[in-house]
Every structure is written in structure tokens, then in C-alpha cells.
N, C-alpha and C positions, 0 to 999 in steps of 0.2 A: 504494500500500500504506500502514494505516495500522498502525502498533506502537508500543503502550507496555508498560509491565512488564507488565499484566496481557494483555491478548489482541494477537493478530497479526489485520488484517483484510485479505486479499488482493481487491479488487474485482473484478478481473478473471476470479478462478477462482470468486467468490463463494464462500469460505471464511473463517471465522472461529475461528481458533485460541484458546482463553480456559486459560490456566494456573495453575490453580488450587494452592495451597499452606496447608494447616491452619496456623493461626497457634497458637504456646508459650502458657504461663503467661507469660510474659516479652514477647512480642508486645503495643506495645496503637497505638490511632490514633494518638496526640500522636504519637509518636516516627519512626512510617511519616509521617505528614504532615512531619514537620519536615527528615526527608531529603530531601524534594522540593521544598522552597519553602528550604530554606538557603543555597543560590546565590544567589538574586530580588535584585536591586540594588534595583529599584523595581516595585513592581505598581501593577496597575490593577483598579481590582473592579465589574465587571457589575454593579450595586445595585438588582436590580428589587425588593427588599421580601420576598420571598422568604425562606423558612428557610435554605435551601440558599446565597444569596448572603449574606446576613446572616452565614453560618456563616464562610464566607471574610473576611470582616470583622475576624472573632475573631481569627481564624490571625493574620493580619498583625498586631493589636497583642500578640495573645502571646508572637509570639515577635519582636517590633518591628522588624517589616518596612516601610519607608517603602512609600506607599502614598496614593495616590488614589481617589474613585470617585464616579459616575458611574450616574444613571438618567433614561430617557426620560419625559419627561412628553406621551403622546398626545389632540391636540383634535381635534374635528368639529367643524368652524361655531362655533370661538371657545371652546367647552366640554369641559373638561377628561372624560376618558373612564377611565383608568387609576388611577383615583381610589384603593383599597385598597390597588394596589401602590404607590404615587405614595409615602400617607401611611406607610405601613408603610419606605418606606425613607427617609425623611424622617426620621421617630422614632427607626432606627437610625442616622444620620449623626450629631443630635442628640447621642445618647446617647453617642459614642465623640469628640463632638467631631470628626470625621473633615470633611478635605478634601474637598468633595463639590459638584457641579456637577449640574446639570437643563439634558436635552439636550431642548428641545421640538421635536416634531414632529408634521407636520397631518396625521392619519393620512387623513385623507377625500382631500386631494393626493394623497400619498405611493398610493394605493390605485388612484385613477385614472390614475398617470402612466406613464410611461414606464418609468418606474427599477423601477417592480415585475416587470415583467419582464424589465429586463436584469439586477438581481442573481437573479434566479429563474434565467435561461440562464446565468449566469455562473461560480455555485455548486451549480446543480444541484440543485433544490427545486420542490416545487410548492405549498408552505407559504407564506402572507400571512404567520403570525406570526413562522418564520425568516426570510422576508425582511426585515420590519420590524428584527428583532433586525440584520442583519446593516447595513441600510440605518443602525442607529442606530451599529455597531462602526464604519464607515466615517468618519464625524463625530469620533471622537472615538482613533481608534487611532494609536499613536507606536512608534518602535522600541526605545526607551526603559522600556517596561514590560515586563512582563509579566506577560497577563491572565488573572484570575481569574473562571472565570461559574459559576453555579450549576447542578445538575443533580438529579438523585436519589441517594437511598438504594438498597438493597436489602432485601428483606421476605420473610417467610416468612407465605404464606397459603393457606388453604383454599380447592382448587378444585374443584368435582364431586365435594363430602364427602371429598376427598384431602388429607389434608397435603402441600403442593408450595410451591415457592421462586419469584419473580420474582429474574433476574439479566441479564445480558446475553443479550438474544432479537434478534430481525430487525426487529421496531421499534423497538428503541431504536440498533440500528446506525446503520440508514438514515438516521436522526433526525440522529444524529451528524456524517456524513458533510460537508454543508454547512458546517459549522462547521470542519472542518478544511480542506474547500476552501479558505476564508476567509484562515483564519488563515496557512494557508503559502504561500499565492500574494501574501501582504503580506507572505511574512518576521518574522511576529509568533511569539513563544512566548508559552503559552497551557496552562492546566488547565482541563479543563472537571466533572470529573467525580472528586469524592474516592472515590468508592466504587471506579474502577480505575486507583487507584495503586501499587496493588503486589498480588501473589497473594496475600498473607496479610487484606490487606484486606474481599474479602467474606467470609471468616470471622468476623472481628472485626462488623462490621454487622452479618451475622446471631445473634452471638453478645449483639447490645444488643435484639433483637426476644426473646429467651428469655425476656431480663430484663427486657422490658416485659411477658409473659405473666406473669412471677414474680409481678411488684410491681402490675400492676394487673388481671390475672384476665380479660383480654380479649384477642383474639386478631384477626386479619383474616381475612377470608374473601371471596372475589372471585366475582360475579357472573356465569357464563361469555357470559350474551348483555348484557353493558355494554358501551356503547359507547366509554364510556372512559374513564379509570385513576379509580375509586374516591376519594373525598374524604376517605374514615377512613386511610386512608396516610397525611394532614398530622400524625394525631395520633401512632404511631409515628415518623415522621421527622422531629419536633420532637423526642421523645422523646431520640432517638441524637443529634443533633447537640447537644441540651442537656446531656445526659451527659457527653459530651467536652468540651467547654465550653461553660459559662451562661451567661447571658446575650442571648437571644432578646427580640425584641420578638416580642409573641404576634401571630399575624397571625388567631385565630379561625375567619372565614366569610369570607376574603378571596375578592375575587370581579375576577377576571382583567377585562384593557378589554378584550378580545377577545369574552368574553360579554356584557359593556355593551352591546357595539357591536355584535352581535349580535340584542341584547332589544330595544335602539332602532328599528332598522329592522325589525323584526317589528311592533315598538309602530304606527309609523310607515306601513307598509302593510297590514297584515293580516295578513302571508304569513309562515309562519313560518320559514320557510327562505329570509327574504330576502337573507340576506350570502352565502348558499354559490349563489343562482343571479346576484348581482352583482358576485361576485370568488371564489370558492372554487373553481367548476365553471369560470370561464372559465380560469383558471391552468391549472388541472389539465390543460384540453383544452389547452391551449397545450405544456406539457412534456411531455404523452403520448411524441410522438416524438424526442425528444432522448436522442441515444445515450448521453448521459451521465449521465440516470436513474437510479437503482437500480430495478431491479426492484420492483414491484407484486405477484409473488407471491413465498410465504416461500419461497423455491427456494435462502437461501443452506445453505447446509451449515458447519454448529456443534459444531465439536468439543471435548469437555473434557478436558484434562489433570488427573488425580484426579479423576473426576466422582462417585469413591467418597465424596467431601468433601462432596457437594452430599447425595450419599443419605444419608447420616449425621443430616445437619440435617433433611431430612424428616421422620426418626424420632426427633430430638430434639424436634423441633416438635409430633410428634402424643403422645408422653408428657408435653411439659409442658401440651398443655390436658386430658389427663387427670387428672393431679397438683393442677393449681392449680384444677383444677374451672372453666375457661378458658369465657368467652363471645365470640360474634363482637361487633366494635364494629359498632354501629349508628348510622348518620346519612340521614338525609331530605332527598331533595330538591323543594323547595316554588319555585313561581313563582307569584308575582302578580300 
């Protein structure tokens, strides 16, 4: 079972509890954040470049949390792959003066070995990128900290000309899950995710997406047959995270090693789907049967406590692109 203030997630029943709570005039982030990191003797912060780790960056010297951190530098054949997240949390270390360490690792090894699949059976994933993530936590974890990784916002977007919300769904559960394997079979305390740290919490988020329609007249709107999470989210969720506190390195059109390293081996053979028939599809077939899977279909069962709170924001949401005369954000995706 996994609970924190905000949802209860029962695996075995395949339910997910989420307890929702409207947050005051008096309610804001700093204050919910600072209840939860005011104990931390020492952290350690996940630094892949990211908005979202960058953010936890901030926390620590705001509210002067000794503090560490920590990102992977991924190569192929001697050549640096991870390049935008690399420089991007480089230029935040820079900037903060922060303690900061580069954990190299040869992801071409790392991919062919062994060890991908034993943390794959171990924590329960059929993901290269969490395993990597968790093959890097491995290297570098103490009992001493505790770590700080980057995750999501929450957003209010248009879907099937509907005003509707992203909040905690069955993919970002599952998502989850490995990560907590992780962390409590090492005995590590760990946040991974500001957006559910407290019930009043996705109020306030969604209440910084309104104020992104106010002040800039644009709105999200989600594609129902994408394949996967939208690009114009970076710019709402730079948005919240800078609001709460500035000081961001702009990370622009950062472009994940995982899609490098994707484009290369497509460049490289022809085939365009060559990393998912040389490691995506073999993993996958390999955790098929492993009882310890999550489920592949959305079968868990989602319950909301106040889910009047969710419906409310839908209807806040499709009056404010009325109001402000609201556009979708548009961004393109081009390869060369």
C-alpha cells in the first residue's frame, strides 16, 4: 500500500483513494511545501535539468535546507547523449553555487546488461528510462538524505472541445509505483511529487493554470489520439513553478537522451522504431508475466473525495477562456 496526504493507493485491491480538499484565501504553496521538507536534516536532489527538479533546488535554498545534488551524464560509444538535460542542470548548479556531482553512465552497457533486467524484476517496471533513473538512484543513495526528484504539475485542458483536468489517473500511478519500490526496500525517505503533498495542493496548481489563462490569453488543449503528454505543458509548468518561486533556468526545446538515443539508431539503421524493437519490446516481453506488474489495463478503480472540487474547476476553466477570449497554445513538432 502506498499513502500520502493526498491519495491512498491499495495495489492489491487496485484502488486508488485521492482526497481532495479546496484550499482558503489563506492557503498558498510556500507554506504547504515548507511543512513537508521542515524536518529534512539533509537532502539530496535528483538534478536532471528539468523545471520540476530545478524547482526543488529553490525549496532547499529558500528555506536553507543543507543539501546536495546530483545528475547523470548518459554516453554511447564515448559520446555524450543527455546533452539538454546535462547542460540545463549544469547552469542550475552554477547559478545556486550548489554542491553538485555528475554521475556518468554508458547507457549502450547499462542497456545491454544484465542489470536492466534485474532492476526491471526487482522494482517492477518494464521502462528503460525508470530503470536507468533507478540504476543511477543506486550509485548514489545514503540514509542520510532525503531525496528530492522531480515530477509534474497538474493542468487544466481541453479535451474533445470539453473543458477537463489532468490529475492523478492510472498512468501516472503505475508510473509511480517503481519508485516507491525503490525507495522503501533501501529504507530511503523521498518526495517525489509537489503537486500531492497535501489535499489543498491541486487546488492551488490549478488555481496558477486560471492565472496563466488571465495573464497570457492561452489555454491547453490535448490531442485525444497523442501519443504522448503534449510539449505546451513545459510552458504552463514553468509558469507555476516560477510563480512560487523565480528563478528557473529556461530549458526552451529541451530534448530528453532518450529521444537522442532514439533518433540515432533510427539515423543509424533506417528503421524507425529501432530502440523499441532492441530494448523497449524485449523488456516488455520479458515483465509480461511477472506477478508483480501493474496491470496493462486501466482496471484500477479511482475514487475522489470532493470530486465536486474537480467539477468546479472545469467550469472555472471553460469561463475563463471565455472571459479572456483564451486560445489553445500551439507548438510543432518538426524532425530533421
Amino acid at each position: 500500500m502506498i499513502k500520502n496526504n493526498l491519495f491512498t493507493l491499495d495495489q492489491d485491491l487496485m484502488m486508488c483513494q485521492i482526497n481532495l480538499e479546496q484550499r482558503t484565501a489563506d492557503d498558498n504553496a510556500l507554506d504547504i511545501i515548507y511543512e513537508n521538507v521542515k524536518d529534512i536534516k539533509h537532502a539530496h536532489i535528483s538534478l536532471s535539468g528539468g523545471v520540476d527538479s530545478q524547482f526543488w533546488l529553490r525549496v532547499c535554498e529558500h528555506f536553507n535546507i543543507p543539501y546536495t545534488a546530483s545528475t547523470y551524464l548518459t554516453t554511447w560509444q564515448g559520446a555524450p547523449i543527455n546533452t539538454d538535460d546535462f547542460t540545463c542542470a549544469e547552469m542550475t548548479a552554477k547559478k545556486f553555487n550548489s554542491d553538485w556531482n555528475v554521475i556518468e553512465i554508458d547507457i549502450e552497457k547499462f542497456l545491454k546488461s544484465d542489470e536492466l533486467r534485474s532492476v526491471a524484476k526487482q522494482y517492477k517496471t518494464d521502462s528503460q528510462q525508470i530503470c536507468l533513473h533507478l540504476h543511477y538512484f543506486k550509485k548514489i543513495i545514503n540514509e542520510n538524505s532525503t531525496f528530492l526528484l522531480g515530477s509534474d504539475a497538474m493542468y487544466l485542458e481541453v479535451k474533445n472541445n470539453i473543458p477537463d483536468l489532468s490529475i492523478l489517473n492510472y498512468e501516472v500511478i503505475t508510473t509511480s509505483i517503481p519508485y516507491y519500490n525503490f525507495f522503501k526496500s533501501n529504507n530511503i525517505k523521498f518526495i517525489k511529487d509537489v503537486a500531492y503533498l497535501d489535499k489543498k495542493m491541486p487546488s492551488i496548481l490549478l488555481d496558477y493554470n486560471l492565472q496563466f489563462i488571465k495573464e497570457h490569453k492561452k489555454h491547453l488543449e490535448r490531442n485525444p489520439n497523442a501519443s504522448s503528454l503534449p510539449a505546451e505543458r513545459l510552458e504552463v509548468k514553468s509558469y507555476i513553478w516560477e510563480s512560487i518561486l523565480p528563478g528557473t533556468v529556461n530549458t526552451l526545446i529541451k530534448v530528453g537522451g532518450f529521444e537522442r538515443l532514439k533518433k540515432y539508431l533510427a539515423m543509424k539503421s533506417g528503421v524507425y522504431n529501432q530502440f523499441d524493437i532492441d530494448y523497449r519490446i524485449p523488456l516488455q516481453q520479458y515483465m509480461t508475466n511477472d506477478p508483480g506488474m501493474p496491470s496493462k489495463k486501466s482496471d484500477m478503480r479511482i475514487v475522489f473525495r470532493n470530486k465536486e472540487i474537480l467539477d468546479n474547476y472545469k467550469k472555472k476553466f471553460g469561463n475563463a477562456i471565455t472571459k479572456y477570449n483564451s486560445t489553445p497554445i500551439q507548438e510543432y513538432l518538426f524532425d530533421f
